[in-house]
C-alpha positions in Angstrom: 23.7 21.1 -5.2 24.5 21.5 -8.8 21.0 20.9 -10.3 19.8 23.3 -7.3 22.0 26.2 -8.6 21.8 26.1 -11.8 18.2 26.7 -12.7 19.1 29.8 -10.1 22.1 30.9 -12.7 19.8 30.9 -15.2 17.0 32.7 -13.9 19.8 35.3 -13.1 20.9 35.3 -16.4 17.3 36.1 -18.3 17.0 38.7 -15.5 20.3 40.4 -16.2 19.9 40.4 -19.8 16.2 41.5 -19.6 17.0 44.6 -17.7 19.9 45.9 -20.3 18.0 45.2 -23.1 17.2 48.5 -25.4 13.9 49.9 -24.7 13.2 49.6 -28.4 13.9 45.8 -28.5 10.6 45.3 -26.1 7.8 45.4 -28.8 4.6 43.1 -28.5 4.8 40.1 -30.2 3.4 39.5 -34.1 1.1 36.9 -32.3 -0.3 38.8 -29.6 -4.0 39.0 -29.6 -5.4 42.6 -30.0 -7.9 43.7 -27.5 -11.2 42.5 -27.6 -10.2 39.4 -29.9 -11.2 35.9 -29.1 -8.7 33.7 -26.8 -5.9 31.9 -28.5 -7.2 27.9 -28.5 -4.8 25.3 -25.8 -2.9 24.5 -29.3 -1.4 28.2 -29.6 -0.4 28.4 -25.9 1.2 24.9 -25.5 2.0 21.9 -27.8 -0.3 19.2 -28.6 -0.3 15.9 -27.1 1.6 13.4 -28.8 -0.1 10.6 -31.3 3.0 8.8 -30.8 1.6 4.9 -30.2 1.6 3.9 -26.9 0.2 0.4 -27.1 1.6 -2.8 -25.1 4.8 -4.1 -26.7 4.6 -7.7 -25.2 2.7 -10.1 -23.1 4.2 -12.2 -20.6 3.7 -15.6 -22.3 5.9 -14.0 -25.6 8.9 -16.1 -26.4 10.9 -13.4 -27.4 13.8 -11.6 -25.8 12.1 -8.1 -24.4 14.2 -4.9 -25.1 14.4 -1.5 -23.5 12.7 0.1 -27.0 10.3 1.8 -27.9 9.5 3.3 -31.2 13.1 5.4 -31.6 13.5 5.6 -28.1 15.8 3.2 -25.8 18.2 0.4 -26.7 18.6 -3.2 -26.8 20.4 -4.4 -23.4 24.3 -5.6 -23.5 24.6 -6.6 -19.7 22.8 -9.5 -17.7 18.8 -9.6 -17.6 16.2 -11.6 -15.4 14.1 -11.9 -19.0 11.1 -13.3 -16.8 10.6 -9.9 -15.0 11.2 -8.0 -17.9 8.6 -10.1 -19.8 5.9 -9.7 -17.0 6.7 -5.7 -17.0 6.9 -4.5 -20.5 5.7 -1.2 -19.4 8.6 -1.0 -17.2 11.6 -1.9 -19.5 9.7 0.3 -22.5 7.0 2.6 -20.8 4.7 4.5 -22.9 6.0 8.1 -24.2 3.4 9.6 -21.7 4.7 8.1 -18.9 6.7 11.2 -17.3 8.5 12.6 -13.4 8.3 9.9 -10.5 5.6 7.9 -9.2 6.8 5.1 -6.5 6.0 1.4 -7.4 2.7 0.1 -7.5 2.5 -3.6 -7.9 4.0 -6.4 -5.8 3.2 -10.0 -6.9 2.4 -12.2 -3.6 5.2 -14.5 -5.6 7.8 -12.8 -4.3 6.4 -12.3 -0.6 7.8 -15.4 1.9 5.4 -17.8 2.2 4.5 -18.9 6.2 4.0 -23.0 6.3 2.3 -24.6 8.8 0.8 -28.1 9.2 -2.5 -27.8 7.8 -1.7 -24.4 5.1 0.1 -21.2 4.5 0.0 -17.6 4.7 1.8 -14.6 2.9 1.7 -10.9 2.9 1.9 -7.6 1.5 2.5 -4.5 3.5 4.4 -1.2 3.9 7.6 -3.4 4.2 7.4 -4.7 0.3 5.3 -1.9 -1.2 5.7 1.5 0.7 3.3 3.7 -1.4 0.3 1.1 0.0 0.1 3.1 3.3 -3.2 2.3 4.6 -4.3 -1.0 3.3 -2.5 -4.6 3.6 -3.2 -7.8 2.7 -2.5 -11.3 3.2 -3.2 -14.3 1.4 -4.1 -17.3 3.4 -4.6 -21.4 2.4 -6.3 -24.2 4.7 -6.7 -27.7 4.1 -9.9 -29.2 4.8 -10.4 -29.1 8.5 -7.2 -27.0 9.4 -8.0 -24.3 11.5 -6.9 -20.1 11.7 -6.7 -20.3 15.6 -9.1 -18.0 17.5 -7.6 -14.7 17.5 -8.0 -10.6 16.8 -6.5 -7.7 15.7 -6.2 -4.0 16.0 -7.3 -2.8 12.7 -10.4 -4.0 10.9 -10.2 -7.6 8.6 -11.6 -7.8 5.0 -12.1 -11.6 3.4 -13.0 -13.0 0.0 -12.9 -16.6 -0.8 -10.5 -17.2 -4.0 -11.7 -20.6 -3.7 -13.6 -23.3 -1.6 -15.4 -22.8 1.5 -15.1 -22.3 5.3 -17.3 -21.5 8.4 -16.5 -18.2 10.7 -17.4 -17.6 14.7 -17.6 -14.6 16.3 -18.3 -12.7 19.2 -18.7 -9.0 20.1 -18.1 -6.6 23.3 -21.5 -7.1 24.3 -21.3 -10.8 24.3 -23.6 -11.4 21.1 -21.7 -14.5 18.9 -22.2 -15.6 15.1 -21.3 -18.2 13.0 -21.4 -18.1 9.4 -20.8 -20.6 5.8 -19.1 -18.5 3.1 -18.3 -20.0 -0.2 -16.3 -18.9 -3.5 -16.9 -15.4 -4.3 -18.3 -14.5 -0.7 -17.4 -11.7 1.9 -16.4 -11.2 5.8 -16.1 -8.6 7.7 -14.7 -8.1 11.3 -14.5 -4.7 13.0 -11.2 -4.4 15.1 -10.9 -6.3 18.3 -13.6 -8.4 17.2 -12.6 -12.0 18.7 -13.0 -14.6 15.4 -12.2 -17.8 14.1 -11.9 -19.8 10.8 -11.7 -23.1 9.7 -12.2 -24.6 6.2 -14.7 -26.9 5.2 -14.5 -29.8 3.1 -17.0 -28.9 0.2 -14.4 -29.5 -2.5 -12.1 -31.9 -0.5 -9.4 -29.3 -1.1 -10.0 -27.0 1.7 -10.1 -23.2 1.3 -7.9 -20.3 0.3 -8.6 -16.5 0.7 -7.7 -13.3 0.4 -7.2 -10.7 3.8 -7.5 -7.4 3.3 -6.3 -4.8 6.7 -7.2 -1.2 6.6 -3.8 -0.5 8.4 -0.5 -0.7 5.4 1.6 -1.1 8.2 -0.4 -4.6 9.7 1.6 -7.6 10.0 -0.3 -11.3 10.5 2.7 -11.8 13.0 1.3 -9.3 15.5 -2.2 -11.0 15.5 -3.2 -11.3 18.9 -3.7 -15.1 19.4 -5.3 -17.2 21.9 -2.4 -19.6 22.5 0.1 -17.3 22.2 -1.6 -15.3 25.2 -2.7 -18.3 27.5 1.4 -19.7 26.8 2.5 -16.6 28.6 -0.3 -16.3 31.9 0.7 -17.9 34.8 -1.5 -21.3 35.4 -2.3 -20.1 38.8 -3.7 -17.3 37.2 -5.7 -18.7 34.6 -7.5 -21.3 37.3 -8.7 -17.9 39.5 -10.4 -16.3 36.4 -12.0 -20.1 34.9 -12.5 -20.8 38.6 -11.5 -24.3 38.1 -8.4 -25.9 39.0 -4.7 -26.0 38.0 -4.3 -29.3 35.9 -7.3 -28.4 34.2 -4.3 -26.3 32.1 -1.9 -29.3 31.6 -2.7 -29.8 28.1 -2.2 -26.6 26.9 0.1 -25.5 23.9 3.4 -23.9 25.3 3.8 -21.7 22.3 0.5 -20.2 19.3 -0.8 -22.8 17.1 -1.5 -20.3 14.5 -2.6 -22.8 11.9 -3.3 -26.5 12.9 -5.2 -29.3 11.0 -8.2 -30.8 12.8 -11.7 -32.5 11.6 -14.1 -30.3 9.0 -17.2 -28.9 11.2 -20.6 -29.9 9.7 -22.2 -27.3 7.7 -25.3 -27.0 9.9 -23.2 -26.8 12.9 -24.8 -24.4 15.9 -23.3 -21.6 17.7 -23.5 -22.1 21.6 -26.9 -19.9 22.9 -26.1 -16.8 24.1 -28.2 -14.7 27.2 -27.2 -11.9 24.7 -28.3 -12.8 21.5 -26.8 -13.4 18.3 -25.3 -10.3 16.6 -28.0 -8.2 14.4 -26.1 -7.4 11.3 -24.2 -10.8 10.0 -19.8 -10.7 10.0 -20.5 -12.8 6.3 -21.7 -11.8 3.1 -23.2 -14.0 -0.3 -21.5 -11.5 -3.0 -21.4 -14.8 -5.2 -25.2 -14.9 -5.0 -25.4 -11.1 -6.3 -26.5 -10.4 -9.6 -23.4 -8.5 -11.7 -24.3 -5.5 -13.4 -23.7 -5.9 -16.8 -21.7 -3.2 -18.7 -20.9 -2.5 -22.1 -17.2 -3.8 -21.4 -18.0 -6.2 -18.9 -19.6 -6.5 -15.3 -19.8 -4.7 -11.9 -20.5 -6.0 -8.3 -20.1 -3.6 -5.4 -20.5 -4.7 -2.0 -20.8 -1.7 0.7 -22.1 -0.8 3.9 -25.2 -0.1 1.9 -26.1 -3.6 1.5 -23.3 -5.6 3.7 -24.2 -3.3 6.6 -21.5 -4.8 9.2 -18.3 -3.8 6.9 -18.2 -0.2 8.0 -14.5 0.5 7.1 -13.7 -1.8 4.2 -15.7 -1.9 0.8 -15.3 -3.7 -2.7 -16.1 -3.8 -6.1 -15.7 -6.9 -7.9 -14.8 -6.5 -11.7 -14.8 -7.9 -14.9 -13.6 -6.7 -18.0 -13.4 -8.3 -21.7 -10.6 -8.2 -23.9 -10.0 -5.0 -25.3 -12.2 -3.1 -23.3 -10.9 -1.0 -20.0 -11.5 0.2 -16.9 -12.7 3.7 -17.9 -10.8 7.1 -16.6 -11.5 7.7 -12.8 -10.2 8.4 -9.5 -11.7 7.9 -5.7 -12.0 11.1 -4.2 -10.8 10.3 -0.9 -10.6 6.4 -1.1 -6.9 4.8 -1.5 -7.7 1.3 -3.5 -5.8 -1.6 -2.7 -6.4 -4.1 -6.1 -6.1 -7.6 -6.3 -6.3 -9.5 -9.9 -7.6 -12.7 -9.8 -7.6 -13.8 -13.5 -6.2 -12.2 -16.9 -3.5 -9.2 -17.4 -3.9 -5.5 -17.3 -2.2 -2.3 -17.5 -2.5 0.8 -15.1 -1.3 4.1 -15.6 -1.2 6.1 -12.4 -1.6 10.0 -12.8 -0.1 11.4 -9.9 0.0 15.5 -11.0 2.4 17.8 -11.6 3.3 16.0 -14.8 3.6 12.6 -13.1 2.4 9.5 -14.8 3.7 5.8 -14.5 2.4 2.5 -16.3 2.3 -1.0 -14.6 1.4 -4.6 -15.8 -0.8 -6.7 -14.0 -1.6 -10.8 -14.3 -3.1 -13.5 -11.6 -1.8 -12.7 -8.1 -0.4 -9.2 -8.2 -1.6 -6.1 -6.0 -2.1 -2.9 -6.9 -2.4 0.7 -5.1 -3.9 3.5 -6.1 -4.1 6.6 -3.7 -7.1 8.5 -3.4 -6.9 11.1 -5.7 -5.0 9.8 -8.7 -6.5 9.1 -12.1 -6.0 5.8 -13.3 -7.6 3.6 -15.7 -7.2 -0.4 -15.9 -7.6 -2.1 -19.5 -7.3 -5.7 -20.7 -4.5 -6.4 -22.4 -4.7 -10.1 -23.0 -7.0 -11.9 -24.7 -8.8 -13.8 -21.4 -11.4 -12.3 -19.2 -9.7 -9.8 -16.6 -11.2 -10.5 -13.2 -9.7 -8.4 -10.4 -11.2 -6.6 -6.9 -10.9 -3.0 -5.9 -10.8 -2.9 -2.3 -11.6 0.5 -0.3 -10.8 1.5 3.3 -14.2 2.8 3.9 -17.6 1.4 4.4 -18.7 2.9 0.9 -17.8 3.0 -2.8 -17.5 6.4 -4.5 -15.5 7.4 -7.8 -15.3 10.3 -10.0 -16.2 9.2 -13.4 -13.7 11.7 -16.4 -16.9 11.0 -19.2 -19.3 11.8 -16.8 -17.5 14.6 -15.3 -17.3 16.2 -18.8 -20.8 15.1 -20.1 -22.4 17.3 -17.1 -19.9 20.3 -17.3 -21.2 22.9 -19.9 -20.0 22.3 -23.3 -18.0 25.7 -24.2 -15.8 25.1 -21.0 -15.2 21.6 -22.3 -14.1 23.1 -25.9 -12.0 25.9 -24.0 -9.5 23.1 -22.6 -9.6 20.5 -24.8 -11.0 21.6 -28.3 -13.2 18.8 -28.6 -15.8 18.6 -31.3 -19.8 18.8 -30.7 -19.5 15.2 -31.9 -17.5 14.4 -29.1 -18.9 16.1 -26.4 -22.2 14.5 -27.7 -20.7 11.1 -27.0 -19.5 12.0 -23.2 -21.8 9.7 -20.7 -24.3 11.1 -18.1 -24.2 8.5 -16.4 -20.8 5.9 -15.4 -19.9 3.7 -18.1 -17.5 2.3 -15.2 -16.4 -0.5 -17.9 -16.3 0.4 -21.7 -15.9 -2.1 -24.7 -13.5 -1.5 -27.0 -12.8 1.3 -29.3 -15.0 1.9 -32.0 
């Protein structure tokens, strides 16, 4: 209540004192531009931005004990301190001096999500439950030994896949009882579209199995409320089930009494073969070769995207794959009406999420994290260690779009560029035409 008020008492205050003022002690300012006269430049109306350095104070393989410092700012810590956090977050404990207001966290670390063991793998998550601002994405990620099988099942919203590693073989069938099966490998992509009945099961390329990334275009999705085939059959009565198989009763006696969820069993053979369908197979495949495709290379690194342009059957999730070399970034963008749901694979980063009205917060990034950025809010993403950064943007939409801040200002005209910014022709002369997407580092 006291915050509320006082700004109040103050605007009071000026108003008062405004009013009884002597007419005489209105006169126009010494600074005020006479009629006609050019406008005063950004630099007369508000301050400058700072040059204060805003680099990266630690990495988190330092040895030393990180403090909440920067520059003249802060203090060293008296009281107890989890120095493993604080050295994966140095951004955190000593954000940059543009960091500013509120912006609700943006990373979780599938580390610190409880891990689901079964006989034959695992499976963790990340939803609105661990990071609230990720409201309409989720993910999970999911490890099979060779053979083990993620029962048959579905879901409500649609599922996203990429293989962090190994191989496994996908089934499928639709509403208009078309099936599929399908190989994908490390680096590859499925798709299923929601209700879609599917299956997968690891193969034994590597002898190690498979493990994956999930990706739900729902923040709120759980991998507890899959709908699973055991889990259903457990709860019909066996009478029941005989009617609609038209067979008899004991054919049911071997049934589990509760899901399976994950179970180990025999590796299929590569070339196995989906039974023939009356219907057909379905026209556009649930799998995608993205490790077959051809990065683009950049000046900072490399670019795959995988869309509904080219990976027709993912019509609500899309992806680009990323990589960027030390010292280069991510450049200045934001998704127009695309939330991202990031996942790094390799190397560390740093974020800063501009959320207007003054809003801006910095994160740290390394193997294993996610991100979220919603649509709308600049961001960049730049190599901070001295590795490879490898990481995926994920979309919930069937097409990748972005709003590139060079390209933006390379196609506005010039003097309108100047007007806000005072940037030299040199500068404006530099601005891309076209995406730079990633750039290398600074000159």
């Amino acid at each position: 209540m006291a915050r509320t008020l006082l700004p109040v008492a103050f605007s009071l205050l000026f108003a008062s004192a405004a009013l009884s003022a002597p007419a005489a002690s209105v006169a126009p300012s010494p600074s005020t531009a006479p009629s006609g006269s050019a406008p005063a430049p950004p630099s007369e109306t508000v301050a400058l931005a700072t040059d204060d350095p805003n680099e990266i104070l630690w990495l988190p393989d330092t040895t030393i004990d990180p403090q909440a410092i920067r520059g003249s700012l802060g203090a060293n810590i008296l009281g107890p301190q989890n120095v493993p956090i604080d050295r994966q977050n140095a951004d955190l404990l000593a954000p940059p001096t543009t960091d500013a207001g509120s912006v609700q966290n943006a990373k979780w670390p599938f580390g610190l999500s409880h891990n689901r063991l079964q006989t034959g793998g695992w499976a963790r998550q990340q939803n609105l439950d661990v990071m609230p601002i990720a409201t309409s994405m989720a993910g999970v990620n999911m490890r099979l030994e060779a053979g083990a099988i993620r029962e048959l099942h579905w879901h409500k919203t649609a599922e996203w896949a990429y293989i962090i590693s190994g191989s496994a073989q996908v089934t499928a069938v639709n509403a208009d009882g078309q099936n599929f099966i399908g190989n994908v490998r490390q680096g590859d992509l499925w798709f299923f579209p929601p209700g879609i009945p599917h299956s997968i099961q690891a193969l034994n390329d590597t002898g190690d199995g498979t493990e994956f990334l999930l990706v739900f275009d729902d923040g709120a999705f759980s991998e507890d409320d899959t709908f699973l085939l055991t889990d259903w059959l457990a709860h019909v009565p066996k009478e029941v089930m005989a009617k609609n198989f038209q067979t008899s009763i004991s054919a049911f006696d071997h049934i589990p009494a509760q899901q399976l969820y994950i179970f180990p069993s025999e590796p299929p053979p590569d070339d196995q073969a989906v039974p023939k369908s009356p219907q057909g197979t379905i026209k556009n495949p649930f799998t995608f070769p993205l490790s077959q495709m051809k990065a683009t290379p950049l000046s900072g690194g490399s670019v795959k995207i995988a869309d509904s342009s080219i990976f027709p059957a993912a019509t609500a999730i899309s992806a680009s794959e990323i990589t960027v070399e030390p010292g280069a970034m991510r450049e200045l963008h934001w998704h127009p009406t695309q939330d991202e749901w990031t996942f790094y694979i390799s190397g560390q980063a740093r974020l800063t999420l501009f959320a207007a009205q003054g809003n801006a917060r910095t994160f740290d990034y390394e193997a294993g994290d996610v991100g979220f950025v919603p649509a709308s809010f600049g961001h960049f993403v730049e190599n901070t260690g001295n590795t490879t950064l490898h990481f995926l943007e994920i979309f919930n939409a069937g097409r990748v779009q972005d709003i590139s801040l060079s390209q933006w200002l390379a196609l506005t005209p010039p003097e309108l560029v100047k007007a806000h910014l005072q940037l030299s022709d040199d500068t404006i002369n530099k601005l891309s035409k076209t995406k730079p997407i990633v750039v290398g580092p600074s000159q």
